[in-house]
Biopython code that builds the backbone (N, CA, C, O; Angstrom):
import numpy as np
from Bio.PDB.StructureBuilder import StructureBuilder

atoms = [
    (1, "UNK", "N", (-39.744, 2.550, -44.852)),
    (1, "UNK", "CA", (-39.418, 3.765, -44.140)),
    (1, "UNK", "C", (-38.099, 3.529, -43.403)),
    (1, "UNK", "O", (-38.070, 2.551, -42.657)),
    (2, "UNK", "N", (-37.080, 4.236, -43.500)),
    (2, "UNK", "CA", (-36.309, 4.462, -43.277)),
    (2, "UNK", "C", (-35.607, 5.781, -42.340)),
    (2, "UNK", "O", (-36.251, 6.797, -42.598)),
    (3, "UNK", "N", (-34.407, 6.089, -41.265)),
    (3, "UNK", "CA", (-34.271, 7.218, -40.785)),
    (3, "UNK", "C", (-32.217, 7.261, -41.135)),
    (3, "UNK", "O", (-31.346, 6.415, -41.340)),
    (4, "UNK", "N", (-32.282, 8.759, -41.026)),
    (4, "UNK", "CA", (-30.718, 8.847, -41.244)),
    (4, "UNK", "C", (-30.473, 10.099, -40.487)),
    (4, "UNK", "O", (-31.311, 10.998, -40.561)),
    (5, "UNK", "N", (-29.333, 10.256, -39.718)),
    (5, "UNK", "CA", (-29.023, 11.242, -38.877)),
    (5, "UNK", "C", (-27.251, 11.577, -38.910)),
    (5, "UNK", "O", (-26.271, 10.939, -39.296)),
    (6, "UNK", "N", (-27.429, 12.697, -38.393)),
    (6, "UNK", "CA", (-25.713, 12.663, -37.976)),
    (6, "UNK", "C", (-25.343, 14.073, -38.021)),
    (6, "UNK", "O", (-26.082, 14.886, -38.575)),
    (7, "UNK", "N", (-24.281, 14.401, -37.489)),
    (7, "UNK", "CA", (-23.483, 16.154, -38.083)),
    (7, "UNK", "C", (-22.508, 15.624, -38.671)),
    (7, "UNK", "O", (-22.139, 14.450, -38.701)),
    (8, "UNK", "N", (-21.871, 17.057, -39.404)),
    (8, "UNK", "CA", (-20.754, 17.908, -40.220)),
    (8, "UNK", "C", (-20.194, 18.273, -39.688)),
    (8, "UNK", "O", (-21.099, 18.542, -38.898)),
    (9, "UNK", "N", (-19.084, 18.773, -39.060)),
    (9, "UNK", "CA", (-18.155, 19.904, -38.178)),
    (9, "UNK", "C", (-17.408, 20.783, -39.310)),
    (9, "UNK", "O", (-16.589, 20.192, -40.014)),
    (10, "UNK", "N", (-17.577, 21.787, -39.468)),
    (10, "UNK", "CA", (-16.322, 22.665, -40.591)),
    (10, "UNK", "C", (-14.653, 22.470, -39.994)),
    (10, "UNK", "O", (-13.683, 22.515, -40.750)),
    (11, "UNK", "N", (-14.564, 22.267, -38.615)),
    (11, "UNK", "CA", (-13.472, 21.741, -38.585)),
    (11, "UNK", "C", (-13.159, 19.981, -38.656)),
    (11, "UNK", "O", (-13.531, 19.225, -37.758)),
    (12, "UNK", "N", (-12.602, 19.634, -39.581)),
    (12, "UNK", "CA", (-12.527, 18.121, -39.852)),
    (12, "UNK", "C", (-11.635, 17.659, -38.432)),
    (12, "UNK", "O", (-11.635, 16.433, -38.317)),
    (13, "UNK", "N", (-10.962, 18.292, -37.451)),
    (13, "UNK", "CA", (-10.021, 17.580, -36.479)),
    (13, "UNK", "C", (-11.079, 17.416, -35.256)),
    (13, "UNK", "O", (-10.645, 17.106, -34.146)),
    (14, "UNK", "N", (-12.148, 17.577, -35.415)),
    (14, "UNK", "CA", (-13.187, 17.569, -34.135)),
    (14, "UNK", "C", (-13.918, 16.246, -34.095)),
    (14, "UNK", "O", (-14.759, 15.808, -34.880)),
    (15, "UNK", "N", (-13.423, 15.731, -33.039)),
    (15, "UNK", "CA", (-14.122, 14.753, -32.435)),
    (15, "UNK", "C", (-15.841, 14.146, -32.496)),
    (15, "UNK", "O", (-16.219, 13.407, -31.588)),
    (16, "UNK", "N", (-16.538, 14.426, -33.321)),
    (16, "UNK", "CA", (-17.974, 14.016, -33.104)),
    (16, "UNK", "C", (-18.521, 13.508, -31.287)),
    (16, "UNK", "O", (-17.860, 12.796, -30.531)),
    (17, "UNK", "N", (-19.518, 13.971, -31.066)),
    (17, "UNK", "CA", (-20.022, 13.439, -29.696)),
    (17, "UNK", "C", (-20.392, 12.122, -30.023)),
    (17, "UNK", "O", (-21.065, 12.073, -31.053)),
    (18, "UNK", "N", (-20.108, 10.706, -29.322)),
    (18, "UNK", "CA", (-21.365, 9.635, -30.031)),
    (18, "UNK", "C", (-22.154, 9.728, -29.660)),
    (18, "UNK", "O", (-23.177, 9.756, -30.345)),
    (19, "UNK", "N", (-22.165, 9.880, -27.749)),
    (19, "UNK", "CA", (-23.616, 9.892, -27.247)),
    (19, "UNK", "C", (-24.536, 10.723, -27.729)),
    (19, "UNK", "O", (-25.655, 10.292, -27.452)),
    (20, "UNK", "N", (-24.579, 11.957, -28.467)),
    (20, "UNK", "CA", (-25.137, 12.584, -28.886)),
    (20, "UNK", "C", (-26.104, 12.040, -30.460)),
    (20, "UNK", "O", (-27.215, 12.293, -30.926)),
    (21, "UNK", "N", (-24.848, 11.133, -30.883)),
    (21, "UNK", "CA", (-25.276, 10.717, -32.067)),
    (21, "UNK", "C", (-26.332, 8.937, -31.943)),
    (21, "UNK", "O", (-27.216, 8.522, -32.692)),
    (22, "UNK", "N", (-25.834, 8.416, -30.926)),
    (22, "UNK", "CA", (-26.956, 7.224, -30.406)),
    (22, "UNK", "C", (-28.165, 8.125, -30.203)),
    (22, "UNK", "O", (-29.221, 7.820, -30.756)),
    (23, "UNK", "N", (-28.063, 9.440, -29.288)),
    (23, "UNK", "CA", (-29.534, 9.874, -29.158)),
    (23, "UNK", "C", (-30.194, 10.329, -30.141)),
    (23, "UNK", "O", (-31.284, 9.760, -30.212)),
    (24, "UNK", "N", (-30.015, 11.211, -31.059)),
    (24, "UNK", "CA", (-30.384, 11.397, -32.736)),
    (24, "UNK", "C", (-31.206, 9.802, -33.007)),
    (24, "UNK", "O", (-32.413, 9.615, -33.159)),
    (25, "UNK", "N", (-29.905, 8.614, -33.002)),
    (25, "UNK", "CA", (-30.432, 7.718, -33.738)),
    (25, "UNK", "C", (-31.623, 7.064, -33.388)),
    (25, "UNK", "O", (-32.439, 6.533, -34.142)),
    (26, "UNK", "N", (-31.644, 7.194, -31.695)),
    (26, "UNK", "CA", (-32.711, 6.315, -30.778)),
    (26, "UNK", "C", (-34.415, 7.541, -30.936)),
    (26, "UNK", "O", (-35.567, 7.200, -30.670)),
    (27, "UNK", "N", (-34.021, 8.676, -31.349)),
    (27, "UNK", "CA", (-35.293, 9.473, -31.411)),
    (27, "UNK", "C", (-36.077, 8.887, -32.970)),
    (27, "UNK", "O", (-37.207, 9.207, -33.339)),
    (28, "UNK", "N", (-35.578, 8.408, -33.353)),
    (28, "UNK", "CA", (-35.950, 7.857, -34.970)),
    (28, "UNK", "C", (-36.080, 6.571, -35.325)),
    (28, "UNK", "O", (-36.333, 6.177, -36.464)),
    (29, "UNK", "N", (-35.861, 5.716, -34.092)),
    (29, "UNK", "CA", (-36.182, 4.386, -34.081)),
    (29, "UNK", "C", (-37.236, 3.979, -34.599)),
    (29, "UNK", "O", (-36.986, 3.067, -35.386)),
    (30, "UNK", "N", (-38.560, 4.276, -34.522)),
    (30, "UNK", "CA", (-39.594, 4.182, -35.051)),
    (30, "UNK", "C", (-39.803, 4.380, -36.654)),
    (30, "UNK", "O", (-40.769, 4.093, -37.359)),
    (31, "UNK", "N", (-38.563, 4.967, -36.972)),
    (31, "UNK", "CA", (-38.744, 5.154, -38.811)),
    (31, "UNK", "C", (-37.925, 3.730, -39.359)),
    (31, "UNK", "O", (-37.689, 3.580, -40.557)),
    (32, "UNK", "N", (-37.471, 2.564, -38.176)),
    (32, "UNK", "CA", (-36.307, 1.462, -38.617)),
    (32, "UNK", "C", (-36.199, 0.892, -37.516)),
    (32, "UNK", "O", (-35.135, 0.980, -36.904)),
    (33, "UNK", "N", (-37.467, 0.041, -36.905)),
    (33, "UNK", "CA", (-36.700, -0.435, -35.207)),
    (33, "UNK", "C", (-35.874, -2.180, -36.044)),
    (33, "UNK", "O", (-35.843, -3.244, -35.426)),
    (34, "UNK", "N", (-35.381, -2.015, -37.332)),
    (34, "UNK", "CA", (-34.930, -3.862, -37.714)),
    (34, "UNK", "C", (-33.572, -3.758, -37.456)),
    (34, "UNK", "O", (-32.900, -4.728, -37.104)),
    (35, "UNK", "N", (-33.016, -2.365, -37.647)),
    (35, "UNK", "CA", (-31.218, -1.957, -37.871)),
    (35, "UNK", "C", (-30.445, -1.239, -37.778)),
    (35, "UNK", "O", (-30.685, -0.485, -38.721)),
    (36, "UNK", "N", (-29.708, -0.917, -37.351)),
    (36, "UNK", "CA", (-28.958, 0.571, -37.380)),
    (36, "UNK", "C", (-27.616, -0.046, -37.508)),
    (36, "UNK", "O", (-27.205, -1.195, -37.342)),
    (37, "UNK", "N", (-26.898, 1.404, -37.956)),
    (37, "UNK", "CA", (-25.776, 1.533, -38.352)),
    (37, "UNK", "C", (-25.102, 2.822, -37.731)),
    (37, "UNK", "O", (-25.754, 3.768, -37.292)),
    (38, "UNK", "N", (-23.158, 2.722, -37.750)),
    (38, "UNK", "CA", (-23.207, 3.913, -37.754)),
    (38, "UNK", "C", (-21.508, 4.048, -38.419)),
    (38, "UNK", "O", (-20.783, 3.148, -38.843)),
    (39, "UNK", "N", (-21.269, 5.414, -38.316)),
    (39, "UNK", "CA", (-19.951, 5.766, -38.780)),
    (39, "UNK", "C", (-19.703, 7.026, -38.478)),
    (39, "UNK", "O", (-20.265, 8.025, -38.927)),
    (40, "UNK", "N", (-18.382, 6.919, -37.288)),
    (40, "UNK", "CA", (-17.934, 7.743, -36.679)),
    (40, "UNK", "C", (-16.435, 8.168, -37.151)),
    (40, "UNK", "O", (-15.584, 7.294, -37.319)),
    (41, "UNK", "N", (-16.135, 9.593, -37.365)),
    (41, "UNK", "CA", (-14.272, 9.449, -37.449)),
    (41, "UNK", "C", (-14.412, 11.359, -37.307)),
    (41, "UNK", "O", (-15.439, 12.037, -37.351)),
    (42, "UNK", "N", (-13.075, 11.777, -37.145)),
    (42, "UNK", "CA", (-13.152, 12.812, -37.087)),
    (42, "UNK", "C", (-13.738, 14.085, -37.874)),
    (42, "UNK", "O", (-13.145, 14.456, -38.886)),
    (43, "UNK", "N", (-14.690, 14.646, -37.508)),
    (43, "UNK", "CA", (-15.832, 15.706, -38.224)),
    (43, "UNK", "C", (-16.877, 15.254, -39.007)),
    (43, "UNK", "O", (-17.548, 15.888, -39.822)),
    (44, "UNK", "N", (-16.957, 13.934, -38.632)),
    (44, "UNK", "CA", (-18.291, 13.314, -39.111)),
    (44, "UNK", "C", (-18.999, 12.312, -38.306)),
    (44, "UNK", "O", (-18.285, 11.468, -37.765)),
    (45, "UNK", "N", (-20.489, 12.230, -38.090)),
    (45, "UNK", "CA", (-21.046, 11.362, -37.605)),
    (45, "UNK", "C", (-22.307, 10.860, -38.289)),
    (45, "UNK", "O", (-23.380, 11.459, -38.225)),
    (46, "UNK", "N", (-22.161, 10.014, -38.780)),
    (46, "UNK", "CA", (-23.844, 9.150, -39.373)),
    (46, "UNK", "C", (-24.217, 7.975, -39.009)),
    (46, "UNK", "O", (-23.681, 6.868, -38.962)),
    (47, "UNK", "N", (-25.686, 8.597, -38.648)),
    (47, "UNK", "CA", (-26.685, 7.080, -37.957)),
    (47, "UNK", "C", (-27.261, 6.814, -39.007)),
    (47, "UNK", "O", (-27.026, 7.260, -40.130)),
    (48, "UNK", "N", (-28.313, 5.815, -38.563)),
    (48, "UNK", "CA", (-29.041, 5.345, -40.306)),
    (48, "UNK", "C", (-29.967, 4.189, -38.699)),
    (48, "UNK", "O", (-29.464, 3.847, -37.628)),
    (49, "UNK", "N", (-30.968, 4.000, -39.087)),
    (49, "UNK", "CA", (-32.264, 3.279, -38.554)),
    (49, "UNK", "C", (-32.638, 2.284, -39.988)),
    (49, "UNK", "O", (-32.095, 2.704, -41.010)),
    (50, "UNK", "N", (-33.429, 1.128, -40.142)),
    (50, "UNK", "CA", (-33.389, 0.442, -41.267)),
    (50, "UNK", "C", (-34.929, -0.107, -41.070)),
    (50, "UNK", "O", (-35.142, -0.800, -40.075)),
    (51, "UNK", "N", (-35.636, 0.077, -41.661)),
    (51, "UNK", "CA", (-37.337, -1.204, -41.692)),
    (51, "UNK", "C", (-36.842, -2.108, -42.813)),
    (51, "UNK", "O", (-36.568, -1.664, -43.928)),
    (52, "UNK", "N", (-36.715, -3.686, -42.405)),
    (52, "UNK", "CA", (-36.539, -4.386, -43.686)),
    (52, "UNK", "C", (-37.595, -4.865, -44.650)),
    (52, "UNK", "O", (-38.503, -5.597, -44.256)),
    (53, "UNK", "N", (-37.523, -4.572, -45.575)),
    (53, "UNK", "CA", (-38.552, -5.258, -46.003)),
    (53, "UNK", "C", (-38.112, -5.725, -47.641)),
    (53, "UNK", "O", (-38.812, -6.587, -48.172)),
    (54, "UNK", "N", (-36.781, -5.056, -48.523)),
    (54, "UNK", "CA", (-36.215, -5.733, -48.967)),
    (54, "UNK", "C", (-34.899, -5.906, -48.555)),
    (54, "UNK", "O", (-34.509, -5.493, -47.463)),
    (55, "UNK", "N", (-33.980, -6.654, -49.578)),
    (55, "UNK", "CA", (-32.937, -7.417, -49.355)),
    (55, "UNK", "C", (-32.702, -7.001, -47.875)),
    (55, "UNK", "O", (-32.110, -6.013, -47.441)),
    (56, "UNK", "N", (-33.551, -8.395, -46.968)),
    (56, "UNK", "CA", (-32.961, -8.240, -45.666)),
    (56, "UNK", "C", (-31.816, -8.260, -45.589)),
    (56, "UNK", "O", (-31.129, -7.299, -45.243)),
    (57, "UNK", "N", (-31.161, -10.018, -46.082)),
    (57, "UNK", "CA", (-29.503, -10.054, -45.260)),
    (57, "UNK", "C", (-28.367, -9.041, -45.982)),
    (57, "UNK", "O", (-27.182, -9.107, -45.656)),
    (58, "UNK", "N", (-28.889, -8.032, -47.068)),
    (58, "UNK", "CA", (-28.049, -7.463, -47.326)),
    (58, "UNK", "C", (-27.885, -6.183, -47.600)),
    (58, "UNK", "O", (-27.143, -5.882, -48.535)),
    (59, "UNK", "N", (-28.410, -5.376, -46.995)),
    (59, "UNK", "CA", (-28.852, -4.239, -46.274)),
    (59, "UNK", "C", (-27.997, -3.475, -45.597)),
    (59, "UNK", "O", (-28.105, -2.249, -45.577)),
    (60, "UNK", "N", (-27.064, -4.128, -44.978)),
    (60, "UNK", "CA", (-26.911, -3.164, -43.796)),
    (60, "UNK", "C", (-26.091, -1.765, -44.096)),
    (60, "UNK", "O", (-25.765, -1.455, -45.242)),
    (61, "UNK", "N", (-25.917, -1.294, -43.425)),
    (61, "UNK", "CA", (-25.391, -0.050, -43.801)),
    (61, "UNK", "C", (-24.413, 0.458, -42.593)),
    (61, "UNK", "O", (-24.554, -0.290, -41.625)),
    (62, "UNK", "N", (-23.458, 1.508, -42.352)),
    (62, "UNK", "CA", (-23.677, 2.247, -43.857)),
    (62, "UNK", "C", (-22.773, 1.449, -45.035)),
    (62, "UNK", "O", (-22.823, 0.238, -44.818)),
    (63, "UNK", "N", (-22.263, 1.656, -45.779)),
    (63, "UNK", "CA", (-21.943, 1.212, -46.876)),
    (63, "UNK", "C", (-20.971, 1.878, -47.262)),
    (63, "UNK", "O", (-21.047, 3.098, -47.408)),
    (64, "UNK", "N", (-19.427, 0.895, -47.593)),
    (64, "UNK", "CA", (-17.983, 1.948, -47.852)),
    (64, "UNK", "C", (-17.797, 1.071, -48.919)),
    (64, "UNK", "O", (-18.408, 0.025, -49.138)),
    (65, "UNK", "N", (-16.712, 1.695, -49.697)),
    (65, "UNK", "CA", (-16.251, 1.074, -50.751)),
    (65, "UNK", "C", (-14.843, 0.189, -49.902)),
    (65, "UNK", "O", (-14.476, 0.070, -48.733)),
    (66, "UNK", "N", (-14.332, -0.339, -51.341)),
    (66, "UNK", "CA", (-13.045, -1.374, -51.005)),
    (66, "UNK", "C", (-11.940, -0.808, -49.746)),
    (66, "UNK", "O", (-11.583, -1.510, -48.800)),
    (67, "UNK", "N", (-11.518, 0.576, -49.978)),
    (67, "UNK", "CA", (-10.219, 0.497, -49.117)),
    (67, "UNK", "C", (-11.096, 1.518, -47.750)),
    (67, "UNK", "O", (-10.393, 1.947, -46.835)),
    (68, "UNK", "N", (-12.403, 1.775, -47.754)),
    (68, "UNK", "CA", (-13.527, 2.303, -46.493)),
    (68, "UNK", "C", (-12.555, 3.727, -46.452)),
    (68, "UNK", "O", (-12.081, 4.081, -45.372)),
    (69, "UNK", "N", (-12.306, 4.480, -47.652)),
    (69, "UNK", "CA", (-11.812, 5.674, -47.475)),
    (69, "UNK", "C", (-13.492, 6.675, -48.262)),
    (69, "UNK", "O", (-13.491, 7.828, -48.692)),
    (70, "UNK", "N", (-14.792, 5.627, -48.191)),
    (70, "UNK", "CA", (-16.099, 6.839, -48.639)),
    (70, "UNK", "C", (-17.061, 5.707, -48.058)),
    (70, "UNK", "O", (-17.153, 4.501, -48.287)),
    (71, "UNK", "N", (-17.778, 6.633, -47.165)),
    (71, "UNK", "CA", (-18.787, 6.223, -46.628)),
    (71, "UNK", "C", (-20.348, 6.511, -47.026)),
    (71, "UNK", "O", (-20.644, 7.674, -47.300)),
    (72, "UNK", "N", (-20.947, 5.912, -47.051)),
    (72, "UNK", "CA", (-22.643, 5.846, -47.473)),
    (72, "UNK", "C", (-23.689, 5.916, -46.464)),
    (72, "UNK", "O", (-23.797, 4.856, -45.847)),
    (73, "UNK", "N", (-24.451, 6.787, -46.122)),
    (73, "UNK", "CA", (-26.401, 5.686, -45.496)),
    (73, "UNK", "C", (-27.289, 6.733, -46.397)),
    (73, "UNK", "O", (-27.186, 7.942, -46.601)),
    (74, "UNK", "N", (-28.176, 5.760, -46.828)),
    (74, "UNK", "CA", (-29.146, 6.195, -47.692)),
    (74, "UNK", "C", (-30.431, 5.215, -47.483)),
    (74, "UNK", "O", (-30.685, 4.093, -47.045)),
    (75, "UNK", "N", (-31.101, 6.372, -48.086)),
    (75, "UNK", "CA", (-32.231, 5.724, -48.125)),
    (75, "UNK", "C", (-32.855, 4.868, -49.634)),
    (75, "UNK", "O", (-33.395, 5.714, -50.347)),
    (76, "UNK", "N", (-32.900, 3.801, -50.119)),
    (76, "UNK", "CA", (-32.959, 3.622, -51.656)),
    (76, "UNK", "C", (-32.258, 2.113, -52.085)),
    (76, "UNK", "O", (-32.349, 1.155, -51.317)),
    (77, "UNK", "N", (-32.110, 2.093, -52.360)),
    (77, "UNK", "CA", (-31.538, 0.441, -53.194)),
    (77, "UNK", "C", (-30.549, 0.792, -54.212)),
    (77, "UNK", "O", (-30.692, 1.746, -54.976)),
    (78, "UNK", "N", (-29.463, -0.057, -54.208)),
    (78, "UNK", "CA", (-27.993, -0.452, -55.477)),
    (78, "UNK", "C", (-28.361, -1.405, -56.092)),
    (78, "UNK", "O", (-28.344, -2.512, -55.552)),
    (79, "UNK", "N", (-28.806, -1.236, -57.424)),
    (79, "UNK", "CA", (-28.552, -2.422, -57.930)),
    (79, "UNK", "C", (-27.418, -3.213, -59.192)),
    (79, "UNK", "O", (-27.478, -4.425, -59.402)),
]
sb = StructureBuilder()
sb.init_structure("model")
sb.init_model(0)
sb.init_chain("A")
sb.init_seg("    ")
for serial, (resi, resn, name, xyz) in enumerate(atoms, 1):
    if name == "N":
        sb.init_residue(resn, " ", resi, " ")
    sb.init_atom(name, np.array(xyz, "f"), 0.0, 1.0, " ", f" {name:<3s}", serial, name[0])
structure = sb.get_structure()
């Protein structure tokens, strides 16, 4: 079990709240008290909560590619 949170803004130049987005993440603790993650930038915010139970050490999230211009949290496995 896993949790994932965050907003969208239709305007991309808007600031995300974090505190807003720690509280999202801390109401869902219980779906992942092993991990969290997050990723903040302008008009986006995503939390992610984690229960490990596979690939602990390599898990974490969220998950960007090479130059971190696309960001990931999901719930599910890459293999």
């Amino acid at each position: 079990m896993c949790g994932i949170c965050g907003s969208v803004s239709s305007d991309p130049s808007l600031e995300p709240d974090r505190e807003v987005l720690l509280r999202m993440n801390d109401a869902i603790r219980h779906r992942g008290p092993d991990d969290d993650g997050f990723h903040v930038e302008p008009g986006v915010a995503l939390g992610m909560r984690r229960l490990q139970i596979i690939d602990v050490k390599g898990g974490q999230q969220p998950i960007y590619n090479e130059d971190r211009t696309i960001a990931v949290v999901f719930n599910g496995e890459i293999y």
